[in-house]
Every structure is written in C-alpha cells, then in structure tokens.
C-alpha positions as CSV (number, residue, x, y, z in Angstrom):
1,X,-181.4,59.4,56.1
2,X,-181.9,62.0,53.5
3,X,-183.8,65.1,54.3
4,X,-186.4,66.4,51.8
5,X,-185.7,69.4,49.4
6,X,-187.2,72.4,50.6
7,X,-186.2,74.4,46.9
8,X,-185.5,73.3,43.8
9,X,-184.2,75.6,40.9
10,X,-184.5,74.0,37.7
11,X,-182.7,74.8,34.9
12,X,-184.2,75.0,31.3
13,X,-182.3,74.5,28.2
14,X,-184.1,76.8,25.3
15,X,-186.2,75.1,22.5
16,X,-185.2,74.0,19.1
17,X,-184.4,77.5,17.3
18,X,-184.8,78.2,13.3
19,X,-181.4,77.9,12.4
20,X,-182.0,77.1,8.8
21,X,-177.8,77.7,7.5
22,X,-176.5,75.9,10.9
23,X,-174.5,78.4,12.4
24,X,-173.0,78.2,15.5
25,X,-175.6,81.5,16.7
26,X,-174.0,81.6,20.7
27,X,-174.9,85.2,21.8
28,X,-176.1,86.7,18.6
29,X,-179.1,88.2,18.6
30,X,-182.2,87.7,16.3
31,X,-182.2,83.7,16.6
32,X,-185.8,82.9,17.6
33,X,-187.3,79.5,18.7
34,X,-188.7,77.6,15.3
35,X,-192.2,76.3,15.0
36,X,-191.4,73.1,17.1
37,X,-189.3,75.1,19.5
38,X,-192.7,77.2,20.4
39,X,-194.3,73.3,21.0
40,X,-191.9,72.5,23.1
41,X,-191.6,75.7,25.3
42,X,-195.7,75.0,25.7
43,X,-195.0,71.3,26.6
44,X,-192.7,72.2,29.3
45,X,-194.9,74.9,30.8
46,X,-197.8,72.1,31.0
47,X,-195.4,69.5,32.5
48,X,-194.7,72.5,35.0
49,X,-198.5,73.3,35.1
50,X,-198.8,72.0,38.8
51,X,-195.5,72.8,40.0
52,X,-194.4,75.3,42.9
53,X,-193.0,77.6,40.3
54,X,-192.8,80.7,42.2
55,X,-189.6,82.2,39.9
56,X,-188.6,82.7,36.5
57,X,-185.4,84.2,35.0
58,X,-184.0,83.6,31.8
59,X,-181.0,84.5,29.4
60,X,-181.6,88.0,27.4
61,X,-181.0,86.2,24.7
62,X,-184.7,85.5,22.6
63,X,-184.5,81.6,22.1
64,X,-184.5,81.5,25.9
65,X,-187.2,84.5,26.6
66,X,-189.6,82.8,24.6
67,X,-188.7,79.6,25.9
68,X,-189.3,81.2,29.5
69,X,-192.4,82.9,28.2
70,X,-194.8,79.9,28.4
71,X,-194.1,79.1,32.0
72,X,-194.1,82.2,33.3
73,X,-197.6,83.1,31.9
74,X,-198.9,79.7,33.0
75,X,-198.1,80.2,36.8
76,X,-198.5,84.5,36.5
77,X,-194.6,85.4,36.7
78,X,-192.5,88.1,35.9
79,X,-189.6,87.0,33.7
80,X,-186.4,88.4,35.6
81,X,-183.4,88.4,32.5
82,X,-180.5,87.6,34.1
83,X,-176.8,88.3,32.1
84,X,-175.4,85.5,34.4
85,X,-177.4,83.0,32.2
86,X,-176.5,83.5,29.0
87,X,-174.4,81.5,26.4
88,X,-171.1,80.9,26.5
89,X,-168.8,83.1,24.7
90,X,-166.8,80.8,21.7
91,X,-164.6,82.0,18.8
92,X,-166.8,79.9,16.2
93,X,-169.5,81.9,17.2
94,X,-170.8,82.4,13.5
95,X,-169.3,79.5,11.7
96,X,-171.4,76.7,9.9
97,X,-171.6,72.8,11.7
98,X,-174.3,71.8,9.5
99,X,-174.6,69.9,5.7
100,X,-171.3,69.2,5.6
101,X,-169.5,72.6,6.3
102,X,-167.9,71.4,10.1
103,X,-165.5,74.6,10.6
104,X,-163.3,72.2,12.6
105,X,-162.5,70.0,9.9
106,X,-160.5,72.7,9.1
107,X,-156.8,72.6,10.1
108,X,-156.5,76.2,10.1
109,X,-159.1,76.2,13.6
110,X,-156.8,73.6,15.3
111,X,-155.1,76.3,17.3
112,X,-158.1,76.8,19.3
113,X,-158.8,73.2,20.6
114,X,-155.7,72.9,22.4
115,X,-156.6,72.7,26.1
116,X,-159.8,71.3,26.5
117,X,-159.6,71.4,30.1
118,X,-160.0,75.5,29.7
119,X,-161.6,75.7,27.6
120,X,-159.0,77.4,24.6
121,X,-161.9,78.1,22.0
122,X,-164.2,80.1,24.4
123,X,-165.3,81.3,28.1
124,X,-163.5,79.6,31.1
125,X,-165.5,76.8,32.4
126,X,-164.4,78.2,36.0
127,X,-166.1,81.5,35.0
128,X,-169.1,79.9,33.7
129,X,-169.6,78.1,36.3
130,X,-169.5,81.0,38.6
131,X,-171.7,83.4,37.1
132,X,-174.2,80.2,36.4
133,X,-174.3,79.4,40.6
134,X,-174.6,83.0,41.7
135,X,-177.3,82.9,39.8
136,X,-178.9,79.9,40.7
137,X,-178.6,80.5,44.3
138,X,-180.3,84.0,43.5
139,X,-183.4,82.1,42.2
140,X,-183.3,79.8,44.9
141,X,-183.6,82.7,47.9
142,X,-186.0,84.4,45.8
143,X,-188.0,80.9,45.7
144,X,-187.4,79.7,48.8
145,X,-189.4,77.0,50.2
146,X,-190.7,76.7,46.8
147,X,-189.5,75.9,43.1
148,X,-187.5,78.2,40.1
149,X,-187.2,77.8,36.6
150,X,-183.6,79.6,35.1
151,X,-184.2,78.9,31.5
152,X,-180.0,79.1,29.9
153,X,-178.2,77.3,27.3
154,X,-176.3,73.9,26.8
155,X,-172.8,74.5,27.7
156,X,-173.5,76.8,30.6
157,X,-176.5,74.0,32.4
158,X,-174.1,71.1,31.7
159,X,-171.0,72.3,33.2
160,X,-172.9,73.8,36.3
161,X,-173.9,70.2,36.5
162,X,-170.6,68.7,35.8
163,X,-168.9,71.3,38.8
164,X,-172.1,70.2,40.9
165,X,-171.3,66.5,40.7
166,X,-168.0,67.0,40.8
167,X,-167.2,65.5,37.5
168,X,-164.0,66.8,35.1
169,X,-165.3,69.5,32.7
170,X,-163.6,67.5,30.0
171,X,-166.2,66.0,27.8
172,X,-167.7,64.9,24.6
173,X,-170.1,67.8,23.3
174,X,-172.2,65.5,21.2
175,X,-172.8,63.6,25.1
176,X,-174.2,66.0,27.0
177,X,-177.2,65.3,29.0
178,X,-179.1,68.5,28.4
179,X,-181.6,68.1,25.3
180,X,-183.6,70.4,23.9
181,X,-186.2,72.0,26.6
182,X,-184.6,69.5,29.1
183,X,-184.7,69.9,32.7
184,X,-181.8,69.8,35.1
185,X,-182.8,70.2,38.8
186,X,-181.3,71.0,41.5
187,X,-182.8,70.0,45.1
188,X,-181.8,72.1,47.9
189,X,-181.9,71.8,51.7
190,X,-180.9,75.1,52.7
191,X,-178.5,76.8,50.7
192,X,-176.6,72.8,49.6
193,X,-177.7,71.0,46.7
194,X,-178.6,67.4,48.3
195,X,-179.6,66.1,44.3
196,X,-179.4,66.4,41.3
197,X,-182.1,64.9,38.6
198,X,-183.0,65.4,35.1
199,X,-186.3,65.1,33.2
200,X,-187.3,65.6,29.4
201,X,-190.8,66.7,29.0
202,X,-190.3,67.7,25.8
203,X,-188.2,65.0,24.8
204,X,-190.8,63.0,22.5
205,X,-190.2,66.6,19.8
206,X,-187.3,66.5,19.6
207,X,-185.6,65.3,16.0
208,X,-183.5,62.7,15.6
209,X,-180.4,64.8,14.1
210,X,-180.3,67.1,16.7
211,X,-179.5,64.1,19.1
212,X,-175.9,63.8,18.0
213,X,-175.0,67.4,16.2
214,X,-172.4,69.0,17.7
215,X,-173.2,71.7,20.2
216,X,-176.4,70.9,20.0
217,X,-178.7,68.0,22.3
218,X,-176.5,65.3,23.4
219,X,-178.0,61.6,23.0
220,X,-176.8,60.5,27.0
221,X,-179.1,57.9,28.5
222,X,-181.6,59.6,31.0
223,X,-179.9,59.4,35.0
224,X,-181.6,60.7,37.9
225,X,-185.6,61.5,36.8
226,X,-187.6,63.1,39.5
C-alpha cells in the first residue's frame, strides 16, 4: 500500500523568452520572458491558485524570476534565488540554433559531442544533478507538510528527473518531457521521493516550433499527471 505525500516540491521550467536571433542564451543575462512567456507564468500561478504553495525559489537568472513572480505574489511569498537552480553551463552558450544557422552542423564543433554520457559540451550531469537535489530537498524542509515551487531550466529539471527515476542521462534533447512552464513534481514521504508526476498547465500556449527545436520544449507524450 502506498502512503500519501506529505510534500511535494515542484519544479517549474521558465516561460517562452523573447529570443528573437535564437541563441543558445544559457546563463546570460538580459533574456526576459516574451509577451506569451508573461501568459504563461500567469496561467501557471492560477493552475497553482489553490495549491499548498508555502515556498518559492527560483534561478537568478530573469526568464525564471519572472516566471516565479506570478506565483509567488498569488499565494504572498518571498522569492528565495537559489544559484543551485540555474542553467547549465554549455560551450555553445551564444551560438544561433534557429532559421537555419544550427552551430552543430558545423564540423568544426564535433569535438565537443564526444561523450554524451558526460556530458563533453557542458556541466557534468553528476554535478547538476547534485546542486539541483540539495536544493530541492532545501525547499522541501522549508515546506514541509506542504507544497514548493523551484522554478529552473530544461536540462537541469530533466536530468534531476532522469537521476530520480533512475533512467541513463543519455537522451534525445528535442525529447525531453519538460515544456515550456511545465511542471515536474516530486511527492515526498519524508525526506524519499515515493512519485514522480508531470502536468502542463500552460501547455495549450505553447507554439508548435518550440515543440521539437533543439534545447528547447521537447514533444514527449504526457506520463504521470497528478
């Protein structure tokens, strides 16, 4: 018999960004949710409207404050910023994957992508996933009994929940189950995570092209809704 989550800690992939040139943005600064981005960040805080939200941290970075900022205000919260959260580092950070101008269509980037299981273009997934958890077990004592949102970014939710489930980090980017403004939960009893679900209350915003561009919202069939 399962016993019933006494804390969840949801994590919160940022909004749609204006990102007019397609650059890969990772931790730069001055990237700011678009128009749609703000309509999503409110859709989510009314999907979380009569949620136990008693937390909120978030990235430094702004797509995620502002994602974070709707929520918060909805349910009275501080926003906590939390380093731990933040992108992954990636050594295209910068580079164009949009209108035809794919960096890694050229050969000279090959010598990055040579051990995916690493990965060789960016942060460690082993590190990622440990600042991600300390983190997330952070929010869940400072919620406990009740429910946190940690608003992050794709790469860093997705692997947490691949090294959750116990799944190989090894993966398609353009499969990730972690749209834009999409919820991955984690249900605790105690200090284990008993489930794992995922919800998209946002999901009827988001555009059809950013359902398959790379590092960017995956097109993965929904799994586990709460």
């Amino acid at each position: 018999m399962s016993q019933t989550p006494d804390t969840v800690v949801h994590l919160l992939r940022h909004g749609e960004v204006h990102n007019p040139e397609g650059v890969l943005y990772g931790r730069r600064d001055g990237y700011h949710l678009s128009e749609l981005g703000r309509q999503m960040a409110e859709k989510v805080a009314g999907a979380l409207t009569e949620r136990d939200i008693t937390h909120v941290r978030s990235s430094p970075l702004e797509r995620a404050q502002e994602t974070a900022a709707p929520t918060a205000a909805s349910h009275g919260l501080e926003i906590v910023t939390d380093e731990r959260v933040i992108e992954s580092t990636n050594v295209f950070e910068g580079e164009r994957f949009a209108d035809g101008s794919n960096v890694l269509r050229n050969p000279s980037t090959w010598r990055h992508l040579w051990n995916p299981w690493k990965p060789s273009w960016g942060e460690p997934y082993k590190e990622v996933v440990a600042r991600m958890m300390s983190a997330v077990q952070d929010a869940r004592v400072e919620a406990q009994r009740h429910e946190a949102v940690v608003v992050s970014h794709q790469l860093p939710i997705w692997i947490t929940r691949l090294h959750v489930e116990k799944r190989s980090f090894v993966h398609d980017p353009r499969k990730r189950q972690c749209t834009l403004c999409s919820l991955t939960s984690f249900h605790f009893v105690g200090d284990r995570i008993t489930q794992v679900s995922y919800s998209e209350p946002a999901g009827d915003l988001i555009p059809a092209k950013d359902r398959s561009a790379p590092f960017s919202a995956g097109n993965a069939p929904d799994e586990n809704k709460p």
